[in-house]
Backbone bond lengths (Angstrom), bond angles and torsions (degrees), N, CA, C in turn:
res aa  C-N    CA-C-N  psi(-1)  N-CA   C-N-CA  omega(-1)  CA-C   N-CA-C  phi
1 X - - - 1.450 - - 1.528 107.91 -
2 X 1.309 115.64 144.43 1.491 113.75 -155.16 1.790 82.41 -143.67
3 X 1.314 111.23 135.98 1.295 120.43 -179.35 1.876 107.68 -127.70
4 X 1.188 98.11 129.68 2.090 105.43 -171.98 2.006 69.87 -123.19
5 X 1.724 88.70 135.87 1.784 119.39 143.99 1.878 79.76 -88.35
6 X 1.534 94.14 136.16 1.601 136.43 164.14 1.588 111.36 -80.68
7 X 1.576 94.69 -62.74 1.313 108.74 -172.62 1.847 108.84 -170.91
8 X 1.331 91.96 159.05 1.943 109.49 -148.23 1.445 114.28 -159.55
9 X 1.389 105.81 100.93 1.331 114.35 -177.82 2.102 125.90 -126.45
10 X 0.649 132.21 111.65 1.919 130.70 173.52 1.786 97.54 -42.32
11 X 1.276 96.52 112.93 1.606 106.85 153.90 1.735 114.96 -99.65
12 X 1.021 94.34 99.97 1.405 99.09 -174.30 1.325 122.95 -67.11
13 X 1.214 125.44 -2.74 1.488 133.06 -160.64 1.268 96.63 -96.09
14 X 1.542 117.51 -49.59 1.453 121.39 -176.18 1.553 99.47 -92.76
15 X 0.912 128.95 -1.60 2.028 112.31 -179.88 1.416 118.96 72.86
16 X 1.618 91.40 34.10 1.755 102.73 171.53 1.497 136.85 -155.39
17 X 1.056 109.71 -178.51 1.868 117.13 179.06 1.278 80.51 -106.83
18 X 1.886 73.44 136.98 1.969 103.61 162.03 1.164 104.85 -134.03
19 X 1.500 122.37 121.80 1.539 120.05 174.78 1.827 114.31 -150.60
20 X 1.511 96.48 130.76 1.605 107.20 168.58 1.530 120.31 -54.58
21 X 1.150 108.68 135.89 1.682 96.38 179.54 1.850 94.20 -135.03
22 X 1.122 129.11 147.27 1.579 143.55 163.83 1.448 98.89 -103.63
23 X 1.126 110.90 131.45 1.531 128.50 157.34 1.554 123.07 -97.25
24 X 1.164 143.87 141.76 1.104 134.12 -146.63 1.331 94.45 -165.57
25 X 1.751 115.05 143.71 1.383 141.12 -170.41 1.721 106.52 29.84
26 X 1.858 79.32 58.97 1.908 78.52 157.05 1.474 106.37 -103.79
27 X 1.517 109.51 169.52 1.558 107.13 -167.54 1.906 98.27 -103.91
28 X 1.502 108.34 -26.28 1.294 104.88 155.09 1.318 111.87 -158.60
29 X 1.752 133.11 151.82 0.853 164.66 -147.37 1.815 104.54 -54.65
30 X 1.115 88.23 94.18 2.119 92.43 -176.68 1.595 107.56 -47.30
31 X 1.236 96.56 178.37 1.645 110.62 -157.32 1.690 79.34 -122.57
32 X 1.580 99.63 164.58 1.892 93.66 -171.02 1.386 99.12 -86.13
33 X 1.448 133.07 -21.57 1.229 99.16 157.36 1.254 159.39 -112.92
34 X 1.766 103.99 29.73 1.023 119.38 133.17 1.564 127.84 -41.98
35 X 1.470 99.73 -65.99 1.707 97.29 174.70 1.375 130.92 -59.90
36 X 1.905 113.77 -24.57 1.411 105.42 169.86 1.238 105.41 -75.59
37 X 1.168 148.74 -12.77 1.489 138.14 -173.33 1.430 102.64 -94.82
38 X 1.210 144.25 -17.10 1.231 137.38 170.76 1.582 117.46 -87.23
39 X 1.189 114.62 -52.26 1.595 122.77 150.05 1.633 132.64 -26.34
40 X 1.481 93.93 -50.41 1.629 122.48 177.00 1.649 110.40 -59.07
41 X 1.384 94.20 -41.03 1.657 113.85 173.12 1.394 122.17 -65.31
42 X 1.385 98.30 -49.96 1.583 113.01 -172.70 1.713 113.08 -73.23
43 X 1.275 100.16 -43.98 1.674 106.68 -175.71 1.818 94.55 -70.66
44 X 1.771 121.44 -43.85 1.431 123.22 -145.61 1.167 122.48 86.14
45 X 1.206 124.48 23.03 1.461 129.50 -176.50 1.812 108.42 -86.49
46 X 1.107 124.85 -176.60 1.130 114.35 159.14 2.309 121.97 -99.18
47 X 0.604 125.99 159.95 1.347 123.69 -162.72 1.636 101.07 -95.07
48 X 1.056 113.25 -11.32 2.233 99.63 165.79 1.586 83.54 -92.01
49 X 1.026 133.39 -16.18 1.639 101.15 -167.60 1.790 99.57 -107.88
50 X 1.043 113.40 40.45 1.340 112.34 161.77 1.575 135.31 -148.30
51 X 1.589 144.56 131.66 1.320 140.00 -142.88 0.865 87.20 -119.52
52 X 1.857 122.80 158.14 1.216 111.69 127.82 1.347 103.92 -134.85
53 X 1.662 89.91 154.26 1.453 107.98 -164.43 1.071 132.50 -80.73
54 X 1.927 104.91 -64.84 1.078 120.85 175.82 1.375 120.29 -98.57
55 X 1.202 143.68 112.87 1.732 131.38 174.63 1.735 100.85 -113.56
56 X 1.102 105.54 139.87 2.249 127.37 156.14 1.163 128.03 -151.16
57 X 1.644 76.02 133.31 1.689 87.11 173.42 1.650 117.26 -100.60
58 X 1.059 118.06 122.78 1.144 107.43 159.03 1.590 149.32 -78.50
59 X 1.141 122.85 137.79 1.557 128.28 -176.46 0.991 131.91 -16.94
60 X 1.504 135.63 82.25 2.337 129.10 -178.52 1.791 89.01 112.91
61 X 1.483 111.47 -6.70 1.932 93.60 -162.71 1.794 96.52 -115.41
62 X 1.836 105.13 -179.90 1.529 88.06 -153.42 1.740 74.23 -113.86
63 X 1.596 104.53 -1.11 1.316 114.91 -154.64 2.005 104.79 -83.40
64 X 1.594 110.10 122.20 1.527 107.03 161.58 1.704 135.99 -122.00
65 X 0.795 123.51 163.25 1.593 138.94 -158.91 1.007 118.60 -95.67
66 X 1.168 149.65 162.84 1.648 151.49 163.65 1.210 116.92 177.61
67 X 1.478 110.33 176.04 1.198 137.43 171.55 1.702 123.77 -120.66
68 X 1.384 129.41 137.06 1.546 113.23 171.75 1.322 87.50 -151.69
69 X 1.739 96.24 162.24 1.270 110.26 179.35 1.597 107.83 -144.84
70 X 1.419 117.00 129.41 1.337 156.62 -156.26 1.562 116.52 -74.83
71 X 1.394 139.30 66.88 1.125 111.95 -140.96 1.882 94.07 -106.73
72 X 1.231 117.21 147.84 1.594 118.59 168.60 2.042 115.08 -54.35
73 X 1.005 118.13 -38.97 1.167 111.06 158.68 1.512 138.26 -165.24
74 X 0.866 144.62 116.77 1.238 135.95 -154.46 1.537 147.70 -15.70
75 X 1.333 93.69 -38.43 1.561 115.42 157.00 1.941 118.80 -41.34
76 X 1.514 85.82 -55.54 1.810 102.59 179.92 1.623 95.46 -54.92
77 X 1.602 103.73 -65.28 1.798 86.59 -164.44 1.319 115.22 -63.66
78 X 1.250 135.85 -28.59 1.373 136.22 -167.83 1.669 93.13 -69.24
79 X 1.387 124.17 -57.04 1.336 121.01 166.25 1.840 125.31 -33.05
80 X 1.111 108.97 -58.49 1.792 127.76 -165.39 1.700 99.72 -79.28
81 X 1.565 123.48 -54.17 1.223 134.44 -140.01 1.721 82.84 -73.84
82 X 1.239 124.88 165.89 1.591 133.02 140.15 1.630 135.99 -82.51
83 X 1.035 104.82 138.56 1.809 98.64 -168.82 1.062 110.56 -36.70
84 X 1.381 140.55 -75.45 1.421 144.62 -165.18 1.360 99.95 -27.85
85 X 1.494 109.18 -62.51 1.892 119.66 -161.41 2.049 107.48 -64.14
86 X 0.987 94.36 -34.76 1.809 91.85 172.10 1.189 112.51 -77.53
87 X 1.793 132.87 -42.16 1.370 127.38 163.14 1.309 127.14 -49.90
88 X 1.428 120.59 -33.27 1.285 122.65 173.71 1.735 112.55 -71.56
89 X 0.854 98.78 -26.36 2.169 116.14 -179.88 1.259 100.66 -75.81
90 X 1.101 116.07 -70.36 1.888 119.08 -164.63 1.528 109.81 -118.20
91 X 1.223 123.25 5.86 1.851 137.05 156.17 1.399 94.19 86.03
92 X 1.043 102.98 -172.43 1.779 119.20 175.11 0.954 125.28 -60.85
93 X 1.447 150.72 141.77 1.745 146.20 -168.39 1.802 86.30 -98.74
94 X 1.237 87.18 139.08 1.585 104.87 168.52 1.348 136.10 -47.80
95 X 1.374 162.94 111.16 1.077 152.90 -148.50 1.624 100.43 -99.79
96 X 1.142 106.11 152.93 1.859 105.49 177.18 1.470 98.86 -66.56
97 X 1.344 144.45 -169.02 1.330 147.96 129.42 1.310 117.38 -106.66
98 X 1.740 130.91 115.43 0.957 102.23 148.74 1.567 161.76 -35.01
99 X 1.123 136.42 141.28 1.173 137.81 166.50 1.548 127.94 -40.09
100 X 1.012 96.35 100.86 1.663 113.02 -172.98 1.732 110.29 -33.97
101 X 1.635 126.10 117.56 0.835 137.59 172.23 1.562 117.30 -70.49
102 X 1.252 124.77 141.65 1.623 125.35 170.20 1.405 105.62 -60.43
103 X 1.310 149.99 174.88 0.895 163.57 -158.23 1.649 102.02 -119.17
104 X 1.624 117.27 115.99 1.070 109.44 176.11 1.820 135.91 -48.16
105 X 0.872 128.85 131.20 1.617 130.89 -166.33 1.829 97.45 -68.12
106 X 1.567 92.09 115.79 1.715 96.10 161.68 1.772 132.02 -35.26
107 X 0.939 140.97 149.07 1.341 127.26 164.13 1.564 127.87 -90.38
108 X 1.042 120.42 133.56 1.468 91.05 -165.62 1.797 117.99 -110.63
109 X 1.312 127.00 155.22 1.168 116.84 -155.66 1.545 112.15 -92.32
């Protein structure tokens, strides 16, 4: 799997890099974090501070598309990004479990 930045620009408003990347002669369709960890590499960024959003593949090709964005530190993206787009990056945060209740007592007739 061979990864090209397309194109790479500073959005200054939000406090980040935004850049297209094509992936090329994959044998099947990477997982995002596969691609943030290869990206993360390629740019030098660190890999919690980076999403990606959009990925496609298109139809007969091995070849896919995207978008990611670069953030200075984690705080910012967790701030800027939207839930959906960070759950899909780093999955769902764990829920506590409550403490297992006894089983209410039958009544008897």
């Amino acid at each position: 799997m061979r990864i090209d930045i397309t194109q790479k620009h500073e959005n200054k408003l939000f406090g980040r890099q935004e850049a297209q990347f094509v992936v090329k002669e994959a044998t099947t369709t990477p997982s995002r974090k596969e691609l943030r960890e290869k990206i993360a590499a390629l740019i030098g960024a660190d890999e919690k501070n980076l999403v990606v959003d959009v990925y496609n593949t298109s139809y007969g090709t091995t070849e896919v598309s995207g978008v990611c964005r670069v953030y200075k530190n984690e705080s910012d993206l967790r701030k800027t990004e939207l839930k959906p787009i960070i759950e899909r990056n780093f999955g769902r945060p764990e829920k506590a479990k409550p403490a297992e209740e006894a089983p209410a007592p039958v009544p008897k007739k």
